[in-house]
Structures are given as C-alpha cells and as structure tokens.
C-alpha positions in Angstrom: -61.5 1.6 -32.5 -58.0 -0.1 -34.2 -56.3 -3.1 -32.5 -53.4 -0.6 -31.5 -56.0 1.8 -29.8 -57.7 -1.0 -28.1 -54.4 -3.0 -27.1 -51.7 -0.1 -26.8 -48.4 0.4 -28.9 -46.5 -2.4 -30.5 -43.9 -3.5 -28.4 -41.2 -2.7 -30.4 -42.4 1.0 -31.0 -41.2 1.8 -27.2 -37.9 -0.3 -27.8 -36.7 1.1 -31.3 -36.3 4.7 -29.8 -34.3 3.7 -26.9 -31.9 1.3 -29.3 -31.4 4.4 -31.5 -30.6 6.1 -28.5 -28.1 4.3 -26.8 -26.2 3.7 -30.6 -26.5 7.7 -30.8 -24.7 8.6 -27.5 -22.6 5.3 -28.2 -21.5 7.1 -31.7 -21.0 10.4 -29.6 -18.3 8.5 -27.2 -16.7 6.9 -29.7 -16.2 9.6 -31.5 -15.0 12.2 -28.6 -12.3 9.1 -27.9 -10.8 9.7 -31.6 -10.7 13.2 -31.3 -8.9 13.0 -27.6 -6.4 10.6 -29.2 -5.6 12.6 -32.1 -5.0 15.7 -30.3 -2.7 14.5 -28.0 -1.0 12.4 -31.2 -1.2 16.2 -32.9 0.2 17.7 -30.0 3.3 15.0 -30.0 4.1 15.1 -33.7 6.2 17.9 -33.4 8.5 15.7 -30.7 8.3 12.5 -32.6 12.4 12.8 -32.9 13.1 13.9 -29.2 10.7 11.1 -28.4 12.3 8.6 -29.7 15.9 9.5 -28.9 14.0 9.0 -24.9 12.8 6.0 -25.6 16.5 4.5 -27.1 18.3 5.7 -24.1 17.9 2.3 -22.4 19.6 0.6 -25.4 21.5 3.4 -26.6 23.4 3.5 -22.7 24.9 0.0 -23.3 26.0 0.5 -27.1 30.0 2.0 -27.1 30.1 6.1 -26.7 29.9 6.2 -31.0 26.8 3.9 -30.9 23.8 4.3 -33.1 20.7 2.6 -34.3 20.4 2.4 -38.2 17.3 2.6 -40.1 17.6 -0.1 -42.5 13.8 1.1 -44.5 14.8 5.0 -46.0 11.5 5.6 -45.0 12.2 4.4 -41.4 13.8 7.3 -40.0 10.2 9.2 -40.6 7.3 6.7 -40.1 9.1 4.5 -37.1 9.1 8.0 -34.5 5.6 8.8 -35.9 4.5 4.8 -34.7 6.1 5.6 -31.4 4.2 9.0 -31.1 1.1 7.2 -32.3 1.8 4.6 -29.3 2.6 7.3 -26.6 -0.5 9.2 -27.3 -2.9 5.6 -27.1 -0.8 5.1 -23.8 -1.3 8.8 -22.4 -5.2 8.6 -23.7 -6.1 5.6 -21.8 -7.4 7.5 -19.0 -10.0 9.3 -21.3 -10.9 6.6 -23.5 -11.8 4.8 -20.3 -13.7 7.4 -19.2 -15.8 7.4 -22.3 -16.3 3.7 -22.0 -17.7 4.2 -18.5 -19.4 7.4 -19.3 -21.7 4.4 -21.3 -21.8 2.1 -19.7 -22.5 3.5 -16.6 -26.6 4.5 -16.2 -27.0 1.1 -16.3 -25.2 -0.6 -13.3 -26.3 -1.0 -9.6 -25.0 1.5 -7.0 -22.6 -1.7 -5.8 -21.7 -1.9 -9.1 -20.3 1.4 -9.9 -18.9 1.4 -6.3 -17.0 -2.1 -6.9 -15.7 -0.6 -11.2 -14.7 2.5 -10.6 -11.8 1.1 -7.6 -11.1 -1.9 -10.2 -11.0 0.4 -13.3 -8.5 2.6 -11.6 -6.5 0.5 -10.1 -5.9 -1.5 -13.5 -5.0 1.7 -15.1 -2.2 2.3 -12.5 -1.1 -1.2 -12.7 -0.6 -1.3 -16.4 1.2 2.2 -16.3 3.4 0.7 -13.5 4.0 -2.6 -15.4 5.1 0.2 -18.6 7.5 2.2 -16.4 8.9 -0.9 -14.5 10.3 -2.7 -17.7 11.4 0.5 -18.9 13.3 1.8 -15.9 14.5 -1.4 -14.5 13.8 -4.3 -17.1 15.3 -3.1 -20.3 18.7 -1.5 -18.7 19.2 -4.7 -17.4 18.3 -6.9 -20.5 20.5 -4.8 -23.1 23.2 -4.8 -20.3 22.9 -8.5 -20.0 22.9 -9.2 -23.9 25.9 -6.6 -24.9 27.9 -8.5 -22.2 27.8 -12.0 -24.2 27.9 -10.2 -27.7 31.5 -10.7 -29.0 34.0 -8.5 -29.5 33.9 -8.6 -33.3 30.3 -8.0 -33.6 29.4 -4.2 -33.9 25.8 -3.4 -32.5 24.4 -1.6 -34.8 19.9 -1.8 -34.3 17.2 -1.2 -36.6 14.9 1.3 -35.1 12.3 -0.4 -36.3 12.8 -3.9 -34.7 13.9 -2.1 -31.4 10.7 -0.1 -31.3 8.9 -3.4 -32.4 10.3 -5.5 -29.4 10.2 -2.4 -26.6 6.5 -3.1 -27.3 6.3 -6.1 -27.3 7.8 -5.8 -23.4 5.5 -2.7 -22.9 2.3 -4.8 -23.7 3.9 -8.4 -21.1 4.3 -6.1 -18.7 1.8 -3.9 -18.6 -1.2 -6.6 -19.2 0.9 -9.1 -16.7 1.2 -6.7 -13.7 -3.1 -6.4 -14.1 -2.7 -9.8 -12.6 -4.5 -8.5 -9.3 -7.4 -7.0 -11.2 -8.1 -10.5 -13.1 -7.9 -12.7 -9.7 -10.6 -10.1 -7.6 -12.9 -10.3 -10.6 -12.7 -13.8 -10.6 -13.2 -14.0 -6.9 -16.1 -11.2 -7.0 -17.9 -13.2 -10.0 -18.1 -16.5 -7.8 -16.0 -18.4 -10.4 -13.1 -19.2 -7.6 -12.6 -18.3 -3.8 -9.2 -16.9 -2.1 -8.9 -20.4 -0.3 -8.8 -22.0 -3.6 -6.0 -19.6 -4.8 -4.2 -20.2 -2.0 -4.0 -23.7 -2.5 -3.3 -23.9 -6.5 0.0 -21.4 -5.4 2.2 -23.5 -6.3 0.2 -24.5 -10.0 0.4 -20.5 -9.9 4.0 -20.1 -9.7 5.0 -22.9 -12.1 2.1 -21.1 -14.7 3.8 -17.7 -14.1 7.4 -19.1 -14.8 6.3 -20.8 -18.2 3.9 -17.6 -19.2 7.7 -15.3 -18.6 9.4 -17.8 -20.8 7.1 -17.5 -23.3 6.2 -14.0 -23.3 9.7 -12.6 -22.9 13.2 -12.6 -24.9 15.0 -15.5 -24.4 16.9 -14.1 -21.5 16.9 -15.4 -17.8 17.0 -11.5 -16.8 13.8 -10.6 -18.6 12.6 -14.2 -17.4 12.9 -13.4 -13.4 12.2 -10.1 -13.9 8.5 -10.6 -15.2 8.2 -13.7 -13.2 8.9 -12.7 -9.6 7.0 -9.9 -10.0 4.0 -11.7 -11.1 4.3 -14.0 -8.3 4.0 -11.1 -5.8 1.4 -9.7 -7.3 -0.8 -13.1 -7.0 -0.2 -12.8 -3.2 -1.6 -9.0 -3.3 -4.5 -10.4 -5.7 -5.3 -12.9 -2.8 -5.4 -10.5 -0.3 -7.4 -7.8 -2.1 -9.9 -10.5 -3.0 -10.1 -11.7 0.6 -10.6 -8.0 1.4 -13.6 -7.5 -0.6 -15.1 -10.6 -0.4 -15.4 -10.4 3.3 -16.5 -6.5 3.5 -20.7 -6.7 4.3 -22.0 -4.8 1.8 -25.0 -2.0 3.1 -26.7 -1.5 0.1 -26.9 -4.6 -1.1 -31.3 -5.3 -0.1 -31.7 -1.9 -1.1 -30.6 -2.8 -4.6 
C-alpha cells in the first residue's frame, strides 16, 4: 500500500480543481462583460454624431445663435464622438457589468451578506446615475451660463470638442463618485470602522472636508463649487440616517449563519 493510499490525496489535489474552476467561470464573466459592452458601443456607433450634438446642448445653449465648437485635431471630428459613444455605452453597461461581478462573487457570501450587497450595490448604481444626470441637467447650464457672463465682449467662444468632452467628464466622474457618499459612510458604519454618533459629531470636520474636496475637484467656479458641495453635505445627513437604520435593525438570521 503507497503513502497516498494509506494517508488519502495530497492536499492540493482537491484545491487545484476548485482554483481552476473559479479562474474558468471568472474568465466566462469577464468575458460576457466585453461582449455586453461592445454591443451596446456597436449599437451606438451609428449615433456617435447625434450623440454628441446631445451632449453639447448644455454648452452649445449659452454660445450666440451662430455658435459652434471647433475641432482643432482633423481627426477630432471622428474619434472625439466615437470616445463619447465609447463612454455612453461603459455608463449604460454598468448595470450588467455589475451583475457579472456579483454573479461571482456571490456563492460565496452569507445569506446577511447578499441581503445587506444587493440594497448597497443598487442603491450606488442609482446614486452615481443621479450624480451623472444632476450635473448635466442643472450643474453644467448653470456653469457655462456663469462663465459666458464674465467672458468679454471681444472674445469669441469658439470650444474644442475635444477639451469640452474631456472636462464634461471630468464633472460626470465628481459627481457621480461624490453623490455615492451615502454608500461609503453605511459600509463604514456596517464594517465597525466608525458609528453614526461619531459622524454626527465630526459634522462640522465633514462639511469643511466637503467644501475643500468641491474646490479641488471642480472648475474654478463658485457655481460648480456650491453646487457639488451642498449636495454632498445633504447627502452625509441621509448617510447618517441610513447607517443608523441598519445598524439598529435586529438581524434574524444572524445564529443561523
């Protein structure tokens, strides 16, 4: 009789087959993700132009009725609205990229665990999607309104597309990330690292941090400014309540598990 007969399998013999198992189905999401993105990129292509004529408007409303954004690269007028249909489709693919992530991950959390995710994993999508659709509706109007008012006279506006798509990013991505301020503060709470009573009382730190994050993060504008800024600050109050929500619901399951 062999040592392996007498003392059973190698330990790695049972653990190799499970790692080559989890980097299969990990290779399988990964690459159901690309193929979701590029069709909805595919499916955009053919918009790329009436896309990005949308996504001016909020400049292009402020600029005199003859207005117009220049490309100053000749090959600018073709791969700038292919970037932005690139962009749109990442942004309208979050949703399934997320749920291939999960669709992972998933088999191995707790029943609390998926329970406490999924509401979190949601609720930051929305927030994000808000935070897009607030600085595009109300924050850029307002910003190119602000700046056209104190450009002279003499100066004709005249914008790259390229830099304007660059910096309508740029506002996409500090709002969208900033207004997930909620989700951050009820993971911290949930993971023991601070309590509501302790966010309570570093408010004021809070507000002074949010103030210098928008002066940072934004144009150098006072619109753009208060219009990340207060927004941030109301959403640390609803981050303090939600924590304070959860972290005093009993949970049922939880000496099951």
């Amino acid at each position: 009789m062999s040592a392996a007969d007498r003392f059973g399998p190698e330990p790695d013999a049972a653990v190799e087959p499970r790692l080559i198992d989890h980097l299969i189905e990990l290779r399988a999401r990964l690459l159901r993700s690309v193929i979701g993105l590029l069709v909805v990129f595919a499916a955009l292509m053919p918009f790329a132009s009436e896309l990005y004529g949308l996504f001016a408007q909020p400049l292009l409303a402020t600029l005199p009725s003859n207005g117009q954004l220049v490309a100053v690269d000749p090959a600018g007028g073709f791969f700038v609205p292919v970037k932005l249909a690139f962009f749109t489709a990442l942004l309208i693919s979050v949703p399934w990229l997320l749920y291939q992530a999960w669709a992972f991950v998933a088999p191995g959390l707790y029943r609390r665990e998926k329970r406490l995710a999924l509401p979190l994993l949601a609720s930051a999508v929305t927030l994000f999607y808000a935070g897009c659709a607030f600085a595009f509706f109300l924050v850029l109007p307002m910003v190119f309104g602000f700046l056209a008012k104190f450009t002279p006279e003499v100066v004709a506006m005249t914008p790259d597309i390229a830099k304007y798509l660059d910096f309508v990013l740029v506002i996409f991505l500090a709002f969208g990330l900033s207004f997930e301020l909620p989700v951050a503060l009820v993971i911290l709470v949930l993971l023991g690292w601070v309590t509501p009573a302790q966010l309570r009382e570093w408010r004021g730190y809070a507000i002074v941090g949010v103030f210098v994050i928008a002066a940072v993060i934004t144009p150098p504008d006072v619109v753009s400014q208060l219009m990340l800024a207060i927004p941030m600050c109301l959403l640390y109050e609803v981050g303090i309540v939600a924590a304070s929500w959860l972290k005093g619901r009993p949970d049922p399951n939880a000496a099951a598990e």
